[in-house]
C-alpha positions in Angstrom: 9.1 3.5 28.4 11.3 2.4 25.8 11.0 4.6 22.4 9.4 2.6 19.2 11.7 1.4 16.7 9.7 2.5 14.0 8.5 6.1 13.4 6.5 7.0 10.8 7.2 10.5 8.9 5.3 12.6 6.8 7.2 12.0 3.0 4.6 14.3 1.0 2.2 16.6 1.2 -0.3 18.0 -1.4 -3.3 20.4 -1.0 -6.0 22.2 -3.0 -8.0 25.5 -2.2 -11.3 25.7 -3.2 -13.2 28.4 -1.1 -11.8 30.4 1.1 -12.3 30.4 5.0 -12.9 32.9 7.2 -12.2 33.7 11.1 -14.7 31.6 13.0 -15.9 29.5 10.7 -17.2 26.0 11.7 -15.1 23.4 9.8 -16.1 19.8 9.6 -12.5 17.8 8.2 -13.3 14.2 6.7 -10.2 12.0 6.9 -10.2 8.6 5.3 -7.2 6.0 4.3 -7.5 6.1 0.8 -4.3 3.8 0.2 -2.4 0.8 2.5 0.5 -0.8 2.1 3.0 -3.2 4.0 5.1 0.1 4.2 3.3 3.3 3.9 -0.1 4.8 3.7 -2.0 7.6 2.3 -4.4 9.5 4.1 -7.3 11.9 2.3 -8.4 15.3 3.8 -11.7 17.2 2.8 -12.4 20.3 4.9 -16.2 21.6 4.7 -17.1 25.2 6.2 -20.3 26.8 5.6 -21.8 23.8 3.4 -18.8 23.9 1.2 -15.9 22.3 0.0 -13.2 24.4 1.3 -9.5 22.3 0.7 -8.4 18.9 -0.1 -5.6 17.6 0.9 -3.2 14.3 1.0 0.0 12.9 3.3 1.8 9.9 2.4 3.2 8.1 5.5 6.2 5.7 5.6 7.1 3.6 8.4 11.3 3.9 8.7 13.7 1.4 11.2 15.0 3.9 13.8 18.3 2.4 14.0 18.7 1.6 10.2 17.2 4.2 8.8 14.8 2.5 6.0 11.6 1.9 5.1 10.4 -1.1 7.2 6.7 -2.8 7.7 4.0 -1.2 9.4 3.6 -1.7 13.3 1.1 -4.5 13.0 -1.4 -2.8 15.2 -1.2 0.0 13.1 -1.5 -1.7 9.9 -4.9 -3.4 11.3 -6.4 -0.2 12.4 -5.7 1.7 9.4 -7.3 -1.5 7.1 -10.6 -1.3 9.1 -10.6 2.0 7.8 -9.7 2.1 4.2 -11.3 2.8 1.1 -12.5 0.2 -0.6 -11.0 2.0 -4.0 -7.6 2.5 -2.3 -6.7 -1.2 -1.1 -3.7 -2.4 -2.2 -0.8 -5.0 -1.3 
């Protein structure tokens, strides 16, 4: 199987504590898309243990040409899958 020409890194990461966790804990993480573009996305983490808001967190995504090295369009099926799922606050063009 040939390799994709896009791949999509990881360009930033941010994260806030809020309680702490502790060995064996349940966790329940909640990830939505709370921003789309034609090039990148954002996705949004909330991690609950013990009926608490433990951390949030955010990664930005950008899709980059393989051989060129840029920032290029999302894969199209991608792009659809990830607008089925974002936050009506986040859209954008």
């Amino acid at each position: 199987m040939a390799a994709s020409p896009t791949v999509i890194p990881i360009v930033h990461t941010s994260a806030d504590y809020r309680s702490p966790l502790r060995l064996n804990d349940r966790v329940r993480i909640e990830v939505t898309v709370e921003r789309l573009s034609q090039r990148s996305f954002t996705l949004g983490y909330r991690v609950h243990a013990r009926d608490r808001l433990a951390a949030e967190a955010r990664t930005v995504h950008v899709a980059v040409d393989r051989s060129e090295g840029g920032a290029t369009r999302l894969p199209e099926s991608l792009a659809a899958a990830l607008a089925e799922r974002v936050a009506d606050e986040g859209r954008s063009g």
